[in-house]
N, C-alpha and C positions, 0 to 999 in steps of 0.2 A: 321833223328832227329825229333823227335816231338816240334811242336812248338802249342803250344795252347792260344785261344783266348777265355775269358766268355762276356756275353752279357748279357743285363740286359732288361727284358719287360718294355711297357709304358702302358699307361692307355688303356684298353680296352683288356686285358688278366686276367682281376680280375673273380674270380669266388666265391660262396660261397663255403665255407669248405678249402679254399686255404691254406697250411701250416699246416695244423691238423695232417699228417703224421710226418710233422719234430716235432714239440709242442709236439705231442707225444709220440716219440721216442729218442731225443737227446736234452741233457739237455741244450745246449748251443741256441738251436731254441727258446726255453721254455724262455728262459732270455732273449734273441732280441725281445720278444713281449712284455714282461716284461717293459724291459726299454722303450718301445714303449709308454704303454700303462701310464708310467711315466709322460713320455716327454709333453705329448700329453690331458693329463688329464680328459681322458675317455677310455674305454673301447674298443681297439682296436681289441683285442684277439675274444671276443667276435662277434663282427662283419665281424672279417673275417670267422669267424669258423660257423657261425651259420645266417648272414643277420642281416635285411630283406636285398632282393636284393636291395629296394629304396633308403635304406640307403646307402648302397655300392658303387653304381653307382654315388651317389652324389660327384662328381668331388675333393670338400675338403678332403669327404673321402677317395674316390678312390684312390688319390696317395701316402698318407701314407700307408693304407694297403698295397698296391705293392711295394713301397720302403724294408715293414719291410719285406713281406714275403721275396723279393727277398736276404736280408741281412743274414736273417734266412739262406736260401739254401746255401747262399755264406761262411758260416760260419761253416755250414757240409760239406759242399763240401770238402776245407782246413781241417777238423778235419779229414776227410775220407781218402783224396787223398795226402795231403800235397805236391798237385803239385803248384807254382806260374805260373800264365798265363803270356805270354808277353805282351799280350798286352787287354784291357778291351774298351768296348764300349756298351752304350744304348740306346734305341729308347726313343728320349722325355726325360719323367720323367726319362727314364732309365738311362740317363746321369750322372745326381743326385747320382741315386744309383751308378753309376761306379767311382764317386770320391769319394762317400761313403768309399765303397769297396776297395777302393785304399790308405785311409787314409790323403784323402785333408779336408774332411769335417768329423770331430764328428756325429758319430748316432745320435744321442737324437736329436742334430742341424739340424739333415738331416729330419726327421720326421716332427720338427715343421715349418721345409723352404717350406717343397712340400705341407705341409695342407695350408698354406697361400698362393701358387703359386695356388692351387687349388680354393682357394676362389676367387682370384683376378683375374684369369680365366671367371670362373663363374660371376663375376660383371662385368666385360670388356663390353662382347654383352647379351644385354637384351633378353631375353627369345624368341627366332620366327625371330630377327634379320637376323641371321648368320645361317649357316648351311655348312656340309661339306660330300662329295661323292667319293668312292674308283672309278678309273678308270684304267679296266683291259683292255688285248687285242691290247693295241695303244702304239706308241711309246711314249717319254713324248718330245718330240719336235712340236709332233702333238697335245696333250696336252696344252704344252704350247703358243702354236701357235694360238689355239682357247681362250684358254682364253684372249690373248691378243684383240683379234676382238669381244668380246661380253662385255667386261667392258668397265665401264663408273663410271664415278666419284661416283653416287649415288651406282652404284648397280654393285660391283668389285669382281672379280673373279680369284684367282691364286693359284698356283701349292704349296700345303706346304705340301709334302713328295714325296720324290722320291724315292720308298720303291724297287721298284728291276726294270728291263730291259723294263719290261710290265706292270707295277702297278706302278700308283702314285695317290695321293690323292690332292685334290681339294678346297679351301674353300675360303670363302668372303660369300657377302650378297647371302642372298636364290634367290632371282631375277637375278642375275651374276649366281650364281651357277646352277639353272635351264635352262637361254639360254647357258652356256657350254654343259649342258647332253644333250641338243637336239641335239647340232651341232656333237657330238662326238659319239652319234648312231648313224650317218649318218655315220661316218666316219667306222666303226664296233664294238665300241669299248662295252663296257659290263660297268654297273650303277649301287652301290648301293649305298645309300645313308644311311651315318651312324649316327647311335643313339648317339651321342653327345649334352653334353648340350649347346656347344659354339663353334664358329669355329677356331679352334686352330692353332697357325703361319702364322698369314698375320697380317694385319694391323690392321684388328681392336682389334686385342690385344696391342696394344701402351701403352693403361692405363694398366692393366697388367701388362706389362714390366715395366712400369717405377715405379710401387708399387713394385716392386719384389727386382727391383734395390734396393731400400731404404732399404730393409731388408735383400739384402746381405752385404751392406756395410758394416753393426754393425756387419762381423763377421773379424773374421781371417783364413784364410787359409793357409793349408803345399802342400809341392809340392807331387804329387803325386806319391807314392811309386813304384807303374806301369802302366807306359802309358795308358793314356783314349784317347779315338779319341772322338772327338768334334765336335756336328750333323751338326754347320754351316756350317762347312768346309772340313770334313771329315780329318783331321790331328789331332794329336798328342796336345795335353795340351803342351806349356811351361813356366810350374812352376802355382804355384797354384794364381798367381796374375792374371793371366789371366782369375781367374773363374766368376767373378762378370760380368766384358765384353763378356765371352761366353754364360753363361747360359740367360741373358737375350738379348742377339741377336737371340738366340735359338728362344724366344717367340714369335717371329713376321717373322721368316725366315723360310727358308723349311728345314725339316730335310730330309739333304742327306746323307739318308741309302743305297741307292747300292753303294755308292762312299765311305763308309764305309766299306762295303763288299769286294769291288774290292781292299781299302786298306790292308784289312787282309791280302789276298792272295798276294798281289803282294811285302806284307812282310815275305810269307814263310807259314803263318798260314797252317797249316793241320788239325787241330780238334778246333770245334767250340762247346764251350756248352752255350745253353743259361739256364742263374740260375735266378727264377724267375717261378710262376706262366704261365703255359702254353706253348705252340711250337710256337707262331707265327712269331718269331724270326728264334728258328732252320728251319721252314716250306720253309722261304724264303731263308734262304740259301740252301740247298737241291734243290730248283729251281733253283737258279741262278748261283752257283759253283757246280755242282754234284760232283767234285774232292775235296771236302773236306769234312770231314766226319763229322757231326752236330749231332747232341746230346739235349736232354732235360731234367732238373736235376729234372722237376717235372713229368716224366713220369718213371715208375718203369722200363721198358723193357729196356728205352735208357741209363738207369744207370745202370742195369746188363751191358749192352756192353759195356760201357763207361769203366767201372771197368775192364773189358776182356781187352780190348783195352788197357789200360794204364797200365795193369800187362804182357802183351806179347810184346809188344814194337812194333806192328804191325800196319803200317802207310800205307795209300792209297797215290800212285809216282804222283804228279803233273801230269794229261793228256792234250797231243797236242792239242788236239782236244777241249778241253773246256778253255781250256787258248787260243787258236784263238777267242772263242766265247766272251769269258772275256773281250779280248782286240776289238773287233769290239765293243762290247755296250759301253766301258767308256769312248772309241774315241771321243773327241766333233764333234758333226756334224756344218759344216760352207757351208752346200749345204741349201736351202729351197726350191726348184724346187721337188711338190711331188712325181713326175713322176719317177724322177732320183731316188729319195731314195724308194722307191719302189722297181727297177728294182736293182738295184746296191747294196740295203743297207736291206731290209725285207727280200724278197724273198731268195738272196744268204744265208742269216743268217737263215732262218727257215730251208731248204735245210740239210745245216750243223748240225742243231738242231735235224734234223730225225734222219739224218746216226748216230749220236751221241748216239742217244736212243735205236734206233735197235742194236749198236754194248753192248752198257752197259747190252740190257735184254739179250744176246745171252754169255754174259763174254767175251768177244773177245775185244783179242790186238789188235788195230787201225793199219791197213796196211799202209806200207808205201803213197801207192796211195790214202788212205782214209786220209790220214796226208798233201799228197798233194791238195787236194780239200780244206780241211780245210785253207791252207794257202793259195790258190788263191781267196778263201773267204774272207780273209783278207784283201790281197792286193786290192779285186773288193773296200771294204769297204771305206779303205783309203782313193781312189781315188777319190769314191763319196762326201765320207765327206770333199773332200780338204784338207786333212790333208798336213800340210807341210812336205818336205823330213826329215829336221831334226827329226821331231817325229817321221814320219816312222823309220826313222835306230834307233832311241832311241829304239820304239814298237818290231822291230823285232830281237833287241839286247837280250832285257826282254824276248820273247820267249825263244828265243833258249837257254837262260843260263838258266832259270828256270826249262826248261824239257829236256834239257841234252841232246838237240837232234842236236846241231852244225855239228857233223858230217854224220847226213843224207841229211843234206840240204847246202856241201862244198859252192854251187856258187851260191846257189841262194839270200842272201841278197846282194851280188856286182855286179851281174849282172841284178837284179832288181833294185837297184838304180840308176846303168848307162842307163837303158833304159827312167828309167822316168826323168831324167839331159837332156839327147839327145832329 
C-alpha cells in the first residue's frame, strides 16, 4: 500500500523564476499568487518571477514568496493527482505552509504571518551580530558537544538544525560560532558558513518569538485536516490550539528534521514529495532513507515519475539493511567516551553504509549473511549507546514487523536479550 508523505521547503530554496511554470500553465497557480499579491499589498508575482535577487533574499520577502510558491504546487499537485498525503511536514517556514496546506491557517493569513515572522527575524540580531554554519561529516553529538565547550554568555553557540545523520547547522554570536568551526575541523568535520541575514533558532531570536507570538494570537485556528509533524518535537499537531505554542517555540529551538524523517518512515511513509521550490528537502531524504522513494514537484523529471509511480501502484518493500541503519542513527546515544563510539557506533555504521551502496548500484537482494551484519551492526550500536534492554526489544520488535523478516531471524531477538540479562 502506498502511503505518501508532502514536505514543504524553508527559507533558502527560493530562487528567481520560482513558480512561473505553474502561473503559467494552471489556472488555480495563477490565483494562489493572485491572492497573494492581495494579502500582501505588493507585488509578489512579480518578484518571484523576475527579482531582483536583493529583493528576494530579504528575509520579509523570502518567506511569503516560498509559502505562495509552495501552496501554488500544493494545489496542482491535488488538481493533478487527487491523492491526500498522510501525513505533511516543513523545514522552518515550511511548517507554516503545512498547516497552510492542511487547512489550520487561511492563505491570505498565512502570507501576511510569514512576512512579519520575516521581518521580526531580521530585527531580532543586528546586522554582523549573529551568524550561522552547515556542519557536514560529524556526528551531531559531537557537534553538540563542541558547542557546549566554546560558549560563553557573551559569545554562544548551539545546534539549530538537525537536518540528517551527518548534517546539522549551527548558529549564535559570530565569535561562538567561529571557535565551534575551528574545534570541529579538528574533529574532520566539513564548514560553510551560510548567507543569512540573522541566525535563526537559538536564542537570540526571543524578541522575535515573542513578536510573532502577539500576532498569532489575534488569529483563530481549525485542527488540521492532515497531520503536520511539528519541527520541535518531531510529532504530530494536536488540534490546531496547539499552533501559537509550536510555531513560536520553533523560533528559538532546533528544527529536528531527521527526527522528522525517521518519523515518516517508522509510520509506513513510502513516497515522499517535496512541493515547494527546489530538492533540498527530497535531497536529504534520498541520503538518509534510500528505501523510500523521494520526489520533487518542482523538478519536471521527478513529476513524470512520480506520475508513473502513482498510476502503476508500484512501491519500493522497506530494506533490512537501511532500516538497521535508520534505527542505529535515531538511537539516543548516553555513551560520550569518544573512543567507544568511534569503534562501536561510526566505524560499524559506515562499514554497513558501504555494503549498502555496493549492493543498491549492483540491484542485488541483500543476502541473508549481508542482513546479518547489518543486525550485529546494530546490536554493536545499542550497546555503545547504552541503550536500555526495554528499547532494545522495543527497536528490534519495529525491525522485524516493518520488513517482514521475523522468520529469518526465529531466535535471534530472545537469545540476544537473554545474553545481555545474564
Amino acid at each position: 500500500m502506498r502511503k505518501i508523505a508532502l514536505v514543504f521547503p524553508g527559507q533558502g530554496s527560493q530562487y528567481s523564476g520560482m513558480g512561473k511554470f505553474l502561473y503559467e500553465n494552471y489556472p488555480i497557480a495563477k490565483k494562489t499568487f493572485e491572492e497573494a499579491n492581495i494579502a500582501l499589498g505588493y507585488d509578489l508575482t512579480s518578484l518571484c518571477f523576475e527579482g531582483p535577487d536583493t529583493e528576494l533574499q530579504k528575509t520579509e520577502f523570502t518567506q511569503p514568496a516560498i509559502l505562495t510558491c509552495s501552496i501554488a504546487a500544493y494545489r496542482v499537485y491535488m488538481q493533478e493527482f487527487n491523492i491526500s498525503p498522510h501525513f505533511m511536514a516543513g523545514h522552518s517556514l515550511g511548517e507554516i505552509t503545512a498547516l497552510t496546506a492542511s487547512g489550520a491557517i487561511p492563505f491570505s493569513a498565512a502570507v501576511q504571518i510569514v512576512s512579519k515572522r520575516g521581518h521580526f527575524m531580521q530585527e531580532a540580531a543586528a546586522v554582523g551580530i549573529g551568524t550561522m554554519s552547515a556542519v557536514s561529516r560529524i556526528n551531531p553529538f559531537d557537534v553538540e558537544r563542541i558547542c557546549n565547550e566554546v560558549s560563553t554568555e557573551k559569545q554562544f553557540v548551539t545546534i539549530s538544525n538537525y537536518n540528517t545523520p551527518d548534517q546539522t547547522v549551527i548558529a549564535g554570536h559570530v565569535g561562538g560560532v567561529e571557535a565551534a568551526e575551528r574545534k570541529l575541523v579538528e574533529l574532520g568535520a566539513d564548514i560553510i558558513r551560510l548567507k543569512v541575514s540573522a541566525p535563526f533558532h537559538c536564542s537570540l531570536m526571543n524578541t522575535a518569538a515573542f513578536n510573532l507570538e502577539q500576532e498569532l494570537m489575534k488569529m483563530e485556528y481549525s485542527d488540521p485536516e492532515i497531520p503536520v509533524i511539528a519541527n520541535h518535537n518531531a510529532l504530530p499537531y494536536i488540534g490546531g490550539s496547539r499552533i501559537v505554542q509550536a510555531l513560536t517555540t520553533q523560533m528559538t529551538e532546533p528544527i529536528k528534521w531527521n527526527d522528522t524523517m525517521q518519523f515518516l518512515k517508522n509510520q509506513g511513509i513510502n513516497i515522499v514529495v517535496e512541493v515547494g521550490p527546489g530538492t533540498v528537502l527530497r535531497n536529504m531524504m534520498k541520503r538518509t532513507l534510500s528505501d523510500i522513494q523521494s520526489f520533487s514537484f518542482d523538478k519536471e523529471e521527478d513529476w513524470r515519475e512520480l506520475k508513473n509511480l502513482l498510476s502503476s501502484g508500484q512501491l519500493v518493500h522497506p530494506c533490512f539493511i537501511s532500516r538497521c541503519l535508520a534505527i542505529a542513527v535515531c538511537t539516543r546515544n548516553r555513551n560520550w567516551n569518544q573512543d567507544e563510539y568511534q569503534r562501536g557506533v561510526i566505524e560499524p555504521y559506515r562499514r554497513i553504509q558501504t555494503m549498502l551502496a555496493e549492493i543498491e548500484q549492483i540491484e542485488q537482494t541483500p543476502t541473508l549473511e549481508q542482513k546479518q551484519a547489518a543486525l550485529d551492526m546494530l546490536r554493536l550500536v545499542f550497546e555503545t549507546k547504552m541503550t536500555s534492554i526495554e528499547e532494545q526489544q522495543e527497536r528490534f520488535e519495529q525491525l522485524f514487523e516493518e520488513t517482514n523478516s521475523r522468520d529469518q531471524f526465529p531466535d535471534f531477538q530472545v537469545n540476544t536479550l537473554k545474553q545481555m540479562i545474564t
